[in-house]
Structures are given as C-alpha cells and as structure tokens.
N, C-alpha and C positions, 0 to 999 in steps of 0.2 A: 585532270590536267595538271599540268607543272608548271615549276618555274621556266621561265623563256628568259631569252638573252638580246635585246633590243642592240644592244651594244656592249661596248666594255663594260659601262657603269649602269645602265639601264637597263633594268630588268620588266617585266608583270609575273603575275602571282596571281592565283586566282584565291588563295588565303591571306593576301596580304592586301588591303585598301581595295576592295571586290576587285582585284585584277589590273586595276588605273597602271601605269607606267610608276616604275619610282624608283631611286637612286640605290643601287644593289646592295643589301646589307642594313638598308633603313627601311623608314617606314615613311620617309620624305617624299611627298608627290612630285613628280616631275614638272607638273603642272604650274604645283605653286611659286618654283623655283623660274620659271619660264616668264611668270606672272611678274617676279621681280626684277628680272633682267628687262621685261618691257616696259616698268614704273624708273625705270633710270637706275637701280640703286646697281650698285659698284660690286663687282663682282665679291671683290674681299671681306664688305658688309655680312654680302649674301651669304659666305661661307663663315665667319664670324655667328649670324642669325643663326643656322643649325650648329654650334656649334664646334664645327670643322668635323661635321658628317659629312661632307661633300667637298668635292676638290674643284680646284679651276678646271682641271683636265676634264672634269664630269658634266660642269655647266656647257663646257665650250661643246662635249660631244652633245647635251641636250638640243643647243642654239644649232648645231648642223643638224641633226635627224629633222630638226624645226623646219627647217629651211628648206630642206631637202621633202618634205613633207607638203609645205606651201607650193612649191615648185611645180608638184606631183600634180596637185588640184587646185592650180591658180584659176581654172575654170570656172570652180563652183563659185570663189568666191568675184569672180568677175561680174560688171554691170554690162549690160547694153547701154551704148550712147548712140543718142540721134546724130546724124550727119548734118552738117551743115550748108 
C-alpha cells in the first residue's frame, strides 16, 4: 500500500503511525489534534503545541472531514427513545 491523500493536509500511510490518519509530512495523529479542538484549547495553542507542524487551514480541514464523517453515521451513534 501507499501513501493516500485524505485531503490537502491529511494523509494515512501504512509506514507511518500503522496507517491512523495524520497531518501530511508529520508524524501528528489527526486524532490527537481532534482531541484538542474538543478539550476547548485554541486553535493557536494547538498549533504552537506541535510546534507549527500544522496549520489552521489543516485543523479546520480535520474539523470538516470530522463533521462530514459524523454526518455520514449519525445513525450508529444514535439512541432509541421511548415515546411518550
């Protein structure tokens, strides 16, 4: 297998992080970066944290592919409710 292209900045790799998604040119899980956009911290931290491995343009396409992803399978994560 090879590298794939998730989006501009998103890639997987099946040599790099066993294949997990991660920001093209690092070894930054897409994941963890996800993780901190949902703990509140500020995107500028975020990109401070790695260093300025990763762009705002990079987070914001992660938060769409996110979105666009939940969208996809709001199903699975749906409950049953009783009627009232």
């Amino acid at each position: 297998m090879r590298t794939k292209l998730v989006g501009r900045y998103i890639v997987t790799d099946p040599e790099i992080c066993h294949g997990k998604p991660t920001f093209r040119g690092t070894r930054i899980l897409v994941a963890d970066v996800l993780e901190q956009v949902a703990d509140g911290m500020a995107w500028e931290t975020i990109i401070e944290e790695w260093r300025n491995s990763i762009s705002y343009e990079a987070i914001a396409e992660a938060v769409r592919l996110s979105r666009h992803a939940f969208l996809d399978n709001v199903d699975k994560y749906t409950l049953e409710t009783l009627s009232a």
